[in-house]
N, C-alpha and C positions, 0 to 999 in steps of 0.2 A: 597440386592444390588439394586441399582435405575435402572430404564428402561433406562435411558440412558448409567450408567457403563455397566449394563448387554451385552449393546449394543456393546461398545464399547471393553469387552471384548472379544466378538463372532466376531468383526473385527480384533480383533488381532490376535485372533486363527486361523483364515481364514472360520471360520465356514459358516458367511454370507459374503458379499461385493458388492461392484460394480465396474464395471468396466471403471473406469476411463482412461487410456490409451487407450483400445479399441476404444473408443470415443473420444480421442484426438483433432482426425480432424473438431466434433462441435466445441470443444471448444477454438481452434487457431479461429474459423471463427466469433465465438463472440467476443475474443479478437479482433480482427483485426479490428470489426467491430465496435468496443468502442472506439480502437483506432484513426480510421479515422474520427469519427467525433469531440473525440478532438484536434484534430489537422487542424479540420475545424473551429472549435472554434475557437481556438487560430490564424489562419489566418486571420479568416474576422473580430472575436471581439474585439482579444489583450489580455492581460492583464490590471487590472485597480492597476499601480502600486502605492502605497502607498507615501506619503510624503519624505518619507524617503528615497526614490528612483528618487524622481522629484526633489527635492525641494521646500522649503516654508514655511508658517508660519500655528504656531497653537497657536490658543488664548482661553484660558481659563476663565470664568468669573462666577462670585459669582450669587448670588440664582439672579432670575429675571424673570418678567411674562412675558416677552414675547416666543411665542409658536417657537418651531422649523422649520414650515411654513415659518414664518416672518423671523427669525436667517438668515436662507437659504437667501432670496430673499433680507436683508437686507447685506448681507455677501456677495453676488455676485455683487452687483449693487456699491459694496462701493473699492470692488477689481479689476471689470472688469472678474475675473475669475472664475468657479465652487468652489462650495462650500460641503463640510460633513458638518452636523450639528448634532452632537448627547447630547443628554440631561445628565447631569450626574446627580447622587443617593445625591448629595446635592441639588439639583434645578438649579444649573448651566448648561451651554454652553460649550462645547467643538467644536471649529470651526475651521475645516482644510482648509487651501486654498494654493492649486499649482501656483508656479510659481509667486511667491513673494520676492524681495531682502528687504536690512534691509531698504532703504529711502521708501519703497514702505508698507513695513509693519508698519511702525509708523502712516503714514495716514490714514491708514484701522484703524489702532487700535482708534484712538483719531476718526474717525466717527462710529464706533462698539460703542465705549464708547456712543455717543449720540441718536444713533438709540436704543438701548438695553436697554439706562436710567440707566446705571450703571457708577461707576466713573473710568475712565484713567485709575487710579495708581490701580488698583482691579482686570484689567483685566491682566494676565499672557501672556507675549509671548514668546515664542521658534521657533529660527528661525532653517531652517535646510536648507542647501546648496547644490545644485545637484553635487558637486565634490563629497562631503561624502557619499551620497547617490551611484555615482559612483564604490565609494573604498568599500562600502556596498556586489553590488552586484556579482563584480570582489573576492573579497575573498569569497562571496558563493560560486562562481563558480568552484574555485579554490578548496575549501574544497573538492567540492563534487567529483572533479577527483581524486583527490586523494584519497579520501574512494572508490573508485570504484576501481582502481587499487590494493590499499590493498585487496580489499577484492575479486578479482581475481585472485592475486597470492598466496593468504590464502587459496582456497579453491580448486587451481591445484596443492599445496601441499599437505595439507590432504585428499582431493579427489582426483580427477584426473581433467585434464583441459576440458573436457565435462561438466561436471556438472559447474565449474567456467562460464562457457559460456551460460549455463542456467539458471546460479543464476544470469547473467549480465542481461541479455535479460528479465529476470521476474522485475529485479528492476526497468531500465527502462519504464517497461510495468507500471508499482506501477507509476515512476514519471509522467508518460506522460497524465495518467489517469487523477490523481490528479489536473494538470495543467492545462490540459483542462476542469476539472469543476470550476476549478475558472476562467476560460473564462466565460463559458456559464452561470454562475450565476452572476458575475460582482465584486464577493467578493476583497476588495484590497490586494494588494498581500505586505507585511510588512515584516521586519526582523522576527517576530515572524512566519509568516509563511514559509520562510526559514528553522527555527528551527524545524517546524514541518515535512517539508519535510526531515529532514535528520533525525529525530527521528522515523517515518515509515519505513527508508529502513533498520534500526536494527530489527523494527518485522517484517518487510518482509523474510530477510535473515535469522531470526531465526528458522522459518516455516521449513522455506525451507531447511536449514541446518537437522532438526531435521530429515527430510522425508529421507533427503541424506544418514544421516548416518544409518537409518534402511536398506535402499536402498546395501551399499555399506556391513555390514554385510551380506546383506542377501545372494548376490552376489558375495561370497568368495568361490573358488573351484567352478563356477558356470559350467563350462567347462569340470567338472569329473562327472558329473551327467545326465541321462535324463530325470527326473524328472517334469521338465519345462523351460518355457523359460525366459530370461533375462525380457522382457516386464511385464511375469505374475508376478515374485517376485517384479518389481519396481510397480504392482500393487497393491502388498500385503503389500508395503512397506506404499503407501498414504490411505488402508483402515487402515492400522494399530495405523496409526496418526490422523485419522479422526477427533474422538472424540474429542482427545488433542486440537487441532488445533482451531476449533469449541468453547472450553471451553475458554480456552488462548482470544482469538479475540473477544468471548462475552461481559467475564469481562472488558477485555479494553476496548471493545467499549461504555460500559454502562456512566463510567465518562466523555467520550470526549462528547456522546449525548447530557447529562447533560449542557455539559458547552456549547452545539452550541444550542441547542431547546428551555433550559429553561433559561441560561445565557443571550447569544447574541439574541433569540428570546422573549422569556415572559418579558425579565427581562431587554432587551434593550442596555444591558452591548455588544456592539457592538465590542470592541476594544477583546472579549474575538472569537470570529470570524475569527480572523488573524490566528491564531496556531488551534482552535479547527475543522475549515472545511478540514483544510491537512491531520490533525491525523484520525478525521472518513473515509475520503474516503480513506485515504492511509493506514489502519488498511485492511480496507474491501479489498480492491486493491491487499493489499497485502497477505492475506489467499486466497484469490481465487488465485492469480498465483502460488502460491507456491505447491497448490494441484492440478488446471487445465493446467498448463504453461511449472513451470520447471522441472518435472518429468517427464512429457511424451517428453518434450525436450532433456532431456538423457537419452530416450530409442529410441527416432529417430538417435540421434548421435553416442549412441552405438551400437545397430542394423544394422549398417552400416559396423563394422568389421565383416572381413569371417570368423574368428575364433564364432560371434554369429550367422550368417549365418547358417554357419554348423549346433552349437546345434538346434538350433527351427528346422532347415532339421529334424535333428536325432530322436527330441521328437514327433515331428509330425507322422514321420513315424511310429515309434514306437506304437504310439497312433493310427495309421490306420491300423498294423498290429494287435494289439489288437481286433479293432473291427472287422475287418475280419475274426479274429478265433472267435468272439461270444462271446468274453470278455466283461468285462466292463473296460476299460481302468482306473475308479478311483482307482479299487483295487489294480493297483499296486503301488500304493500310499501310502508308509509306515507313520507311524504316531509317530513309536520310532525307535532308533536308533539301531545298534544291543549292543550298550556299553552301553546300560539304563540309555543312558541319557533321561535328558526331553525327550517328543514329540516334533515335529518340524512341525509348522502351515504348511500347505499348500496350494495352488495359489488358487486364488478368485475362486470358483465356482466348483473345485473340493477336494469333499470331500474323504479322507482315510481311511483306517482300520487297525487296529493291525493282524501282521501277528500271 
């Protein structure tokens, strides 16, 4: 077995771990702390929204020497407005310009033609209109409430409505990330990166589903036991998915890298930037909340009933009676059942023995 299965076996048995909940309260304060300045981003820098959201024209043109420098400076001077200039894999121009109607775009186009040295009828235009662009980003909007409410009354069905409120407040946390590094990098925000934003909060909620439902066996008859407390088995629940989690978000993240480092970076393929900057950060986004976010979120909102109250009273005491008589408290920590069943892991950091 590999050093990493081995590893990941020995977390699911509870043999090693860490303690993640314990330490909840760093990890809310680096959330918070992530959070706040995206959202400072996005207040002073904005979003740099895409054409397709402003309105405009893009002009395509056939192979030609002129450098993207020039494109640029001959693009803005000829529209009044900023200009993208990206090079495509044929030798041609790809030239976006904001805030262009169709009499306005014919003129640009017929002096592009002259400035570039290429002919009129060669160069492609697509015009895009800020109404569409409108109806664009009102059906994102649209969509995304609606997935959010699905998948909060999905999950205070099968779960219970704690954990729905955790899986809310973690997706969130996933979108808000995301969006404030596309402030702070300038990246344009496109229909493709819409797509990607809503294709993260499926691996987000997956995670995180996955942690729940180790979480919500584990947590079954929790109340007939003293064994331990509600917090320690939702501890035992995200070492136990560690690995998985980890594995799952690697592979994915390997093809998105690809497509934003070597794509949209070495390779210049810029338009590939729109979908692949959402996907990485919102992959990464979204395994760190799912392990540091929404599980210690529904052990804060469980731990809150008196019926768990009581138990963590009852094991504690327990465990302090133990050490008073000169126990060791792990050993009363059985490791089979008395019906031979399996063994049953137990909580991070305490280990048991066969009576």
């Amino acid at each position: 077995m590999s050093k990493l299965g081995d590893l990941g076996a020995k977390l699911y048995r509870g043999e090693v771990g860490y303690d993640f909940v314990g330490k909840r309260f760093l990890w809310y304060g680096v959330s918070i702390l992530i959070t706040i300045t995206a959202i400072v981003a996005l207040a002073v820098q904005g979003l740099n929204m895409g054409i397709e959201f402003k309105g405009g024209a893009v002009f395509t043109t056939p192979k030609t020497a002129v450098s993207v420098a020039d494109a640029t400076e001959h693009a803005e001077k000829a529209s009044g407005h900023d200009a993208i200039v990206q090079e495509l894999g044929t030798g041609g121009l790809r030239l976006q310009i904001s805030g262009l109607d169709t009499a306005a775009a014919t003129d640009v186009k017929k002096q592009l033609a002259t400035d570039l040295k290429v002919t009129e009828a060669d160069i492609n235009a697509d015009l895009v209109g800020p109404s569409w662009g409108s109806q664009i980003a009102n059906k994102a909007w649209t969509g995304l409430g609606v997935f959010m409410i699905l998948v909060v009354i999905y999950l205070a069905i099968a779960f219970e409505w704690r954990m729905a409120v955790a899986a809310l407040i973690a997706l969130i946390h996933d979108l808000t990330i995301t969006v404030g590094v596309y402030a702070l990098v300038g990246f344009e925000v496109t229909p493709g990166t819409v797509i990607g934003l809503l294709t993260i909060l499926g691996y987000s909620l997956y995670d995180t589903v996955v942690v729940f439902d180790g979480l919500k066996e584990g947590s079954k008859d929790i109340t007939k036991q003293t064994r331990w407390t509600y917090s320690e088995i939702a501890n035992r629940s995200i070492n136990g998915t560690l690995v998985r989690s980890i594995n799952t978000t690697v592979v994915a993240l390997l093809p998105v890298a690809a497509l934003l480092f070597i794509g949209g970076g070495f390779l210049g393929a810029g338009m590939l930037n729109d979908i692949s900057l959402s996907l990485f950060v919102g992959l990464a986004a979204g395994a760190y909340s799912s392990i540091f976010i929404a599980t210690p979120l529904v052990v804060d909102l469980k731990e809150r009933e008196p019926a768990m109250k009581a138990l963590k009273k009852r094991v504690l005491a327990k465990r302090a009676a133990a050490t008073a008589k000169g126990e060791n408290p792990d050993e009363e920590y059985e490791t089979a059942s008395d019906d031979g069943e399996a063994p049953q892991a137990v909580p991070q950091g305490r280990a048991g023995r066969r009576r």
